[in-house]
Every structure is written in structure tokens, then in C-alpha cells.
C-alpha positions in Angstrom: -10.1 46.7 -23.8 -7.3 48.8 -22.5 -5.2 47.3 -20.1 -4.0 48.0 -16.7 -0.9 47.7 -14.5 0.5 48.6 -11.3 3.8 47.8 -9.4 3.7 47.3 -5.8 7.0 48.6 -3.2 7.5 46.0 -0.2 9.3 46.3 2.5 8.8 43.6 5.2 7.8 44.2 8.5 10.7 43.5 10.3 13.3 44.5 7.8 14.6 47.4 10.0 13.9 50.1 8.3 11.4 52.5 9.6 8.6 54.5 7.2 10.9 57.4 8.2 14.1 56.1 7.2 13.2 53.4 4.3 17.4 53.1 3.3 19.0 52.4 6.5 18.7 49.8 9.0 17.0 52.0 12.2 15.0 49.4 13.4 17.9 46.7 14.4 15.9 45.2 17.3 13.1 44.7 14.7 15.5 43.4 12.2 16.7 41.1 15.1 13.6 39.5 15.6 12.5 39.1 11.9 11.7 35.3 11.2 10.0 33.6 8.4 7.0 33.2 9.6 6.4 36.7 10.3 8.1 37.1 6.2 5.3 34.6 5.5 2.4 36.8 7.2 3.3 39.8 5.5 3.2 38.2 2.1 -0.2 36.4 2.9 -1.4 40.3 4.3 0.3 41.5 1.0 -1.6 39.0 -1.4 -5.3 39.4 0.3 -4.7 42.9 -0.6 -3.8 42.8 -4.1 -6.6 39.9 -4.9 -8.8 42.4 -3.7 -7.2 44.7 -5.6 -7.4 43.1 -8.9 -11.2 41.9 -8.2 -12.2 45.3 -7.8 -10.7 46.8 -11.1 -12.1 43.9 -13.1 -15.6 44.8 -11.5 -14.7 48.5 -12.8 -14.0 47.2 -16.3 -17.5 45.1 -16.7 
């Protein structure tokens, strides 16, 4: 069986960066209201999607 891998880029929601401008901080009034339980959402967002992810490429395999 041949295995597969994948990395994943992050960038939090409120990090202050914009899809634009992923380097600098363009977003500060984003950045300013970044907490960690918005950090905590995105992760929990983040982790649905790569469970689902993972289930779907063992279904491929079998």
C-alpha cells in the first residue's frame, strides 16, 4: 500500500493579514480583535476539515 501525505498552510482568521497580502499585517483592526477563542474556532473549523479529509482518502484506498 503506497502511502499518502499532505501539508496544510494556516493562517488564522484574525492574524491581520489579508488573502491579498498573506506577509504583512493589513488587517490591524482584525489583528486587534483576535482572541483565543476565535484561535480556538479556527482550529476546531481546521480539524473537522482534515478528519474529513483523511476519511475520505481512506475510503479511496479500500
Amino acid at each position: 500500500m503506497q502511502k499518502q501525505a499532505f501539508s496544510v498552510k494556516f493562517n488564522f482568521s484574525h492574524n491581520g493579514t489579508t488573502v491579498e497580502d498573506p506577509e504583512n499585517f493589513a488587517d490591524l483592526e482584525a489583528f486587534g480583535n483576535n482572541n483565543y477563542s476565535k484561535e480556538l474556532s479556527d482550529l476546531g473549523v481546521l480539524s473537522t476539515i482534515l478528519l474529513k479529509i483523511q476519511k475520505l482518502m481512506i475510503r479511496k484506498l479500500f
